[in-house]
N, C-alpha and C positions, 0 to 999 in steps of 0.2 A: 678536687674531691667532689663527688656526685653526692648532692643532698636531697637527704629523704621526706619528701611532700607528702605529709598523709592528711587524712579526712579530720582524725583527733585533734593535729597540732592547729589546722584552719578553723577548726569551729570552736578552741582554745578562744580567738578570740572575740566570741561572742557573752561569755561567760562573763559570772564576777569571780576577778581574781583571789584566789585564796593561797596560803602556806601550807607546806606540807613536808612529810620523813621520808624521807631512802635509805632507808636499814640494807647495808651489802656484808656479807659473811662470804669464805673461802670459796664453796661451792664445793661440788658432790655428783660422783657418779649417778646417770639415770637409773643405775641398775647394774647389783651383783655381780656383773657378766663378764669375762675376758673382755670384749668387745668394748664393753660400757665404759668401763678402768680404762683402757686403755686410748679411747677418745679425749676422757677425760685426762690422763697425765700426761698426752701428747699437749691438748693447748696449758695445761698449770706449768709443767717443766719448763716450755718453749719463753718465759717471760722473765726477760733480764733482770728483771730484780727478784726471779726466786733462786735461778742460775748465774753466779758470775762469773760465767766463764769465755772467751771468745767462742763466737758461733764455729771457729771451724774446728778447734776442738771439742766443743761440746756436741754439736750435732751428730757424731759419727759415735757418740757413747750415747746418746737418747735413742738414736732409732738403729742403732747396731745391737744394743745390750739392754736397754733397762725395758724400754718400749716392747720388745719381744719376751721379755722374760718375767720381769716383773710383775704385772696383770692377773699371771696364772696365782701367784701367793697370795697378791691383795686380794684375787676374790674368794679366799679360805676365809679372811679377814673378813671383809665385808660380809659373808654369808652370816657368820657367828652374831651379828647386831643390829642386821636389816630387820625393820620389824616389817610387819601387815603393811602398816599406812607408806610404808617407805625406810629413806633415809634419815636416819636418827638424826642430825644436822639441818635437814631439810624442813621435817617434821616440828621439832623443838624451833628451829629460828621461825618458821609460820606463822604457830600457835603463841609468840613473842611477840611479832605486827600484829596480829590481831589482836592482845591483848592491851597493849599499846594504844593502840587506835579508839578501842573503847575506852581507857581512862581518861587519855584529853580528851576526851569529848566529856566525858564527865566533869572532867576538872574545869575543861575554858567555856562550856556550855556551848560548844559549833565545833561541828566538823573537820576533825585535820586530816587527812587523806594519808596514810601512811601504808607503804610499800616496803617489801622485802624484796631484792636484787643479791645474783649472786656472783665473784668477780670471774669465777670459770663454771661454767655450764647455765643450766635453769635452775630459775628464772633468771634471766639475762638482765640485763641493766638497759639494753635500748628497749625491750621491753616492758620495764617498771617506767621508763621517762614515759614513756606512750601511754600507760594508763594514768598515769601522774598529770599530763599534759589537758588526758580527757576529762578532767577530774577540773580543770583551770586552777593548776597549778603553777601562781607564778614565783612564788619565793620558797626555796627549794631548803631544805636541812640534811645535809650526808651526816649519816654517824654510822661509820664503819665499827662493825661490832669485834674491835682487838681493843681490851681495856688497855694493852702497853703497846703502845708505837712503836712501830717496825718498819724499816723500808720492804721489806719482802711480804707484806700485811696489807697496814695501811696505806703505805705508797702505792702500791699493786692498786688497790683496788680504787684509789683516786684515778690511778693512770688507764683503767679499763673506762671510769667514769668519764674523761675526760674525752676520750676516744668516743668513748658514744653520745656525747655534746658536740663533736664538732659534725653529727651530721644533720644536726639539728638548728633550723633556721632560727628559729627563736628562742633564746633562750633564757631560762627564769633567772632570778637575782639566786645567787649561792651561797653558804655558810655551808662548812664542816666542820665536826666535831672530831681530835685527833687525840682520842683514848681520853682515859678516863683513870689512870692506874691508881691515884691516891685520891681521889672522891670520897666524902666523906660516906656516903650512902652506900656505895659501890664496897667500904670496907666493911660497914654495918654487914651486910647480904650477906658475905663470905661467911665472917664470924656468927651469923645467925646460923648459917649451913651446918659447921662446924660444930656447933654447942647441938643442935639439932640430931644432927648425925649421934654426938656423945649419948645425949636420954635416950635414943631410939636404942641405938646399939653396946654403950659404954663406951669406956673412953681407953684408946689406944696406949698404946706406951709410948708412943712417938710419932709428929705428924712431919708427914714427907711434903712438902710445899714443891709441885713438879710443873715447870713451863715447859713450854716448845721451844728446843735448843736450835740456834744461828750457826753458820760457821763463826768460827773465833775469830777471821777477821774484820766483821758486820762492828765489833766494837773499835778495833784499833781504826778504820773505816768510818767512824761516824756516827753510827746510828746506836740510838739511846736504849734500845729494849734490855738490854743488860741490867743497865742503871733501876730502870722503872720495874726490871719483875724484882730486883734485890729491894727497895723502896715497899713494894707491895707486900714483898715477903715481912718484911720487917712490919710493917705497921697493922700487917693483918696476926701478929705473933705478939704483937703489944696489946693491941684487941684483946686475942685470947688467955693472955697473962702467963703467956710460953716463955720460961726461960731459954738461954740460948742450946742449953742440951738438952730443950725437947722438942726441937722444930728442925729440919734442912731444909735447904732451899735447890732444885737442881734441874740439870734440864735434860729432856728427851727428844726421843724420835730423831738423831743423828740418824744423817743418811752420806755417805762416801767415806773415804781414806781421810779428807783435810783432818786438823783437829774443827770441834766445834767449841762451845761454851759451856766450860767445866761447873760444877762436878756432873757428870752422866747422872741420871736417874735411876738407870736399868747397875749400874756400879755400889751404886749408892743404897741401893735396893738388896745387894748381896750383901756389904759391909755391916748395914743396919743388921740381919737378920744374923751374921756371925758374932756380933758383938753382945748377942741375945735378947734383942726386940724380937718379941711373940707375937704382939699385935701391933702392925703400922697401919697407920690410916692418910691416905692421901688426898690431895686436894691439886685440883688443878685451876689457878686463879686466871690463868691466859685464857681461857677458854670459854665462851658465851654458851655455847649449847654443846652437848652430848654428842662428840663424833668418832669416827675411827680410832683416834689417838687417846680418847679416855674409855671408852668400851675396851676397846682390844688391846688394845696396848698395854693401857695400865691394871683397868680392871680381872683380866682375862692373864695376858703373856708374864706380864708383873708378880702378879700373883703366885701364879706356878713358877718363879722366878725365886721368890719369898719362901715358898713351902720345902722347895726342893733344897735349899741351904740351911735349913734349922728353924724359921718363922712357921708360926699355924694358922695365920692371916692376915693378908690384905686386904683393908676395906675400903674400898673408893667410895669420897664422898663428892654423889653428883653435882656435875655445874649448874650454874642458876637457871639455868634453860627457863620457862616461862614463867616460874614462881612468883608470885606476888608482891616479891621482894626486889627483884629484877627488874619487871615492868612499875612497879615506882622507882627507881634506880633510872630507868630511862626518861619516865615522866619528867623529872625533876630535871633531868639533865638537857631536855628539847624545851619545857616548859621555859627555861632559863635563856635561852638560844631564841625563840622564838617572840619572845615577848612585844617587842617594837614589831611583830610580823601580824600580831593578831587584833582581830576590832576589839572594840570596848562590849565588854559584857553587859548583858540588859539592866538598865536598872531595877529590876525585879529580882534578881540575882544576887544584890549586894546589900549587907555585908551576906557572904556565903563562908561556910565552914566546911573545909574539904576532909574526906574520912581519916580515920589517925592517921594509916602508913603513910599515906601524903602532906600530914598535917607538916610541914618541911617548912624550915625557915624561909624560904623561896618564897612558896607559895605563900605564905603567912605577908609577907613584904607587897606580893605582885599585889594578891585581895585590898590588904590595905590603902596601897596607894591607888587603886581603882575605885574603892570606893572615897577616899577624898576630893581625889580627881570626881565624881562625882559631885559630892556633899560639895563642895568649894565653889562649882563654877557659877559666874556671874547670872543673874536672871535674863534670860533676854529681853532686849530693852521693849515697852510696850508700844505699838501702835499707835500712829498720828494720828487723831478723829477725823475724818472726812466730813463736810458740808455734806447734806442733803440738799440736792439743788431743788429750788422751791417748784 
């Protein structure tokens, strides 16, 4: 394997080392376009853990059938949600590092360098390591943004990461972070959402609780997101003090023949609206920021899915995309992760009192035992007197 010597990684080590985030999300077409979509779901599809199928069957259905045909539909999709600045996913996970980056820095009073990487397209991942790198970044933190662990998710997007460490000579000390699905903060946000949503708009007759559906055998198989979005579902429905016939839990965006992981949403969505819910309101808890799959799909296709069977609305209530509730939701969760990574705060600094939303048991624990660690330590011992020699 040829590895890549750049200028960044060599004067890395000139620096003082510091810790720092690699926030990785799905990734996203550059652009609307046949073209764009279809670069893009050539490298997403190609990657064994979104496809498990043998390559020489699958190959001949990617770039015979789906590759050629598909593209033309997603970009009716795509246009409907593209805003000005871009991709709604692109846009919203952005504006989430940067917000980010500015709280620990508030909160630990120094600099943490934090990066957004995406596992298919831009920004790339050997791309964020490179500025990560130039930054002397030597203690690294992944928090792939799927609050429920997936092999098709979060595996994926360690396995792009990992691939673009190994063209890298030097490489920083690691910790990742693998979801987040019952956090207590991370449940708070939702149900803040939620109740938020209600005063804004009133409160539905029924809330549709929709993840992104697996094939069905990802559970008999192994992997846990099953378990972790019914866990989520449930404890964000105790939150809100939903009995059990006012919530479902269900999942979307099935894509082939297999079966996938029951009940459908888009099923679920029809059944609700015969049974005579007027108003449904959905939530979609898998989902870090605002993309194709909650715009169009639920907010948009859903919808007229809803009207057209008896319901008179579907209201989608957005993901936590950069909301202030989110980025302490992440705070709390790297501030925790990082802690043996970061110096000791000035003594001018402590005691310090961090604003409410962060006012977090966490942080309450780290301040206090920093400033003991302080207040506690021994004096240093005083200097031997020296003779003046006569």
């Amino acid at each position: 394997m040829r590895y890549r010597a750049t200028l960044d990684e060599s004067t890395a080590r000139t620096g003082s080392p510091r810790a720092g985030v690699l926030l990785l999300n799905l990734g996203t077409p550059r652009a609307p376009s046949v073209p764009a979509i279809r670069s893009y779901l050539r490298v997403f599809l190609s990657d064994p853990r979104v496809v498990r199928l043998p390559r020489v069957l699958w190959w001949p259905i990617l770039h015979g059938l789906i590759l050629p045909l598909r593209p033309r539909r997603l970009a009716h999709a795509y246009a409907k949600i593209w805003s000005v600045e871009g991709s709604p996913l692109l846009v919203h996970s952005q504006r989430l590092a940067d917000a980010l980056r500015t709280r620990l820095a508030e909160i630990f009073h120094t600099e943490i360098p934090v990066a957004l990487a995406m596992t298919y397209g831009e920004p790339s991942i050997a791309a964020a390591l490179e500025r990560l790198a130039a930054d002397y970044v030597r203690h690294l933190l992944v928090v792939p943004l799927y609050p429920q662990y997936s092999d098709a998710t979060t595996g994926a997007s360690l396995d792009a990461l990992f691939r673009a460490l190994q063209r890298r000579r030097w490489l920083p000390a690691l910790r990742t972070r693998l979801g987040y699905h019952d956090e207590p903060a991370y449940l708070r946000a939702l149900a803040d959402a939620v109740r938020a949503h209600w005063r804004a708009h009133g409160r539905g007759e029924h809330l549709l609780i929709s993840f992104h559906g697996l094939p069905e055998r990802s559970l008999t198989e192994g992997d846990p997101y099953y378990c972790f979005c019914h866990k989520t579902a449930r404890l964000l429905a105790e939150s809100l003090e939903l009995a059990e016939t006012q919530y479902t839990l269900a999942f979307q965006s099935r894509f082939g023949r297999a079966p996938w992981l029951k009940p459908y949403t888009d099923e679920r969505v029809i059944e609700l609206a015969r049974a005579g819910v007027r108003r449904l309101d959905v939530i979609c808890p898998g989902f870090a920021a605002d993309c194709l799959e909650t715009l169009e799909e639920v907010a948009l296709r859903y919808d007229t899915l809803f009207r057209a069977h008896g319901g008179e609305a579907l209201r989608y209530i957005p993901a936590l995309n950069d909301h202030p509730n989110h980025v302490a939701l992440l705070t709390e969760l790297v501030g925790r992760e990082l802690r043996d990574w970061l110096p000791e705060p000035p003594r001018a600094a402590l005691p310090y009192t961090p604003p409410l939303e962060c006012a977090t048991p966490f942080f309450e624990e780290w301040l206090q035992t920093r400033s003991a660690d302080v207040q506690d330590a021994p004096a240093p011992p005083a200097r031997p007197k020296t003779k003046t020699p006569p």
